[in-house]
Each structure stands twice: as C-alpha cells, then as structure tokens.
N, C-alpha and C positions, 0 to 999 in steps of 0.2 A: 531634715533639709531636703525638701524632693529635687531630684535631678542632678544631683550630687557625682560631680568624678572622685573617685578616690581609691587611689594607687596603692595598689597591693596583695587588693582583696579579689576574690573568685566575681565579684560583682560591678559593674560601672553605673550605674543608678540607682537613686534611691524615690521607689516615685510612690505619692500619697494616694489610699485610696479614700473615694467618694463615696458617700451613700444619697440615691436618690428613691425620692417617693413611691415611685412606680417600677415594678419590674423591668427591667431591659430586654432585647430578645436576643436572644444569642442563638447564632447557627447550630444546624444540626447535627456539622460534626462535633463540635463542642461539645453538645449535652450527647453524645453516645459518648467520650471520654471519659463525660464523670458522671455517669449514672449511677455509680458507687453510690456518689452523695447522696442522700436523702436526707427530710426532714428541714426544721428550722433551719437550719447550718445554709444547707443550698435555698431555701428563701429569701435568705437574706444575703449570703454569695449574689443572689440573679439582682437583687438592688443597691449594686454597688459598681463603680466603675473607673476608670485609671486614665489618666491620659500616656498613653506610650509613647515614649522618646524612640523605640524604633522605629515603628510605623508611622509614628508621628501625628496620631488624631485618639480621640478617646475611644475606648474599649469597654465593653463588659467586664467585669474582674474573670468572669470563669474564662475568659477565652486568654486572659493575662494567667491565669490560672494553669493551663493546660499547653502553654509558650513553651518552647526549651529554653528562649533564654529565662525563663522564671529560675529562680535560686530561693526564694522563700520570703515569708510573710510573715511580719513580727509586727505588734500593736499599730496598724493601719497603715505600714510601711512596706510597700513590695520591693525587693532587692531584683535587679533585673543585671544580665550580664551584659547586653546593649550588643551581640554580635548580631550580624545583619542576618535577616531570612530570607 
C-alpha cells in the first residue's frame, strides 16, 4: 500500500517503485555516491523511479536510494522515514 502511515515502525511511508523505459538522469552528486554500483543492478536502479512524499514530486530511485530518510527496499517497496530535509 504506497504511502502508508504506520505507527510504530522506524518508517512513515511505504512508497512503490516504477520502472521506466528509458534511463532517467540523475545528478552528479548522486552517481559519485554509488559508484560502488556497477553492472546490471545500477542499469536497471537508473530506470526506475518513486514519487517522494517528502519532496513531493517524482525521483530517480538512486537519488531515493542515497536519501537518509531511505530505511530500505523490499520487493518494489521503498520504506521511507518521511523526516523533512
């Protein structure tokens, strides 16, 4: 259920991600973050994207990815902790 409040946990969203056809571009502090990534993983990370209830407009996943409020990512569900940046 994206978008989900629920009391008790380390997290206040649960928000879906997207995959689109084409690449997205994500900033370049971003990708000096997770240059770690390599390979298919981050091919497919860069065609993928979330709408953020913090910021409130859609993202790249890696830049959802590399957020402090990110808390973690289970079968196409980002847990987000919703505190303000």
């Amino acid at each position: 259920m994206p978008n989900k409040q629920v009391a008790g946990k380390d997290w206040k969203h649960e928000v879906t991600v997207k995959k689109v056809e084409k690449a997205l571009k994500v900033p370049d502090n971003v990708l000096d973050e997770v240059k770690g990534i390599k390979g298919k993983i981050y091919s497919q990370m860069k065609k993928e994207k979330v709408d953020c209830p913090v910021v409130g407009m859609e993202r790249p996943f890696l830049a959802c990815f590399v957020c402090p409020n990110f808390r973690s990512r289970i079968r196409g569900i980002v847990y987000c902790k919703g505190d303000p940046l």
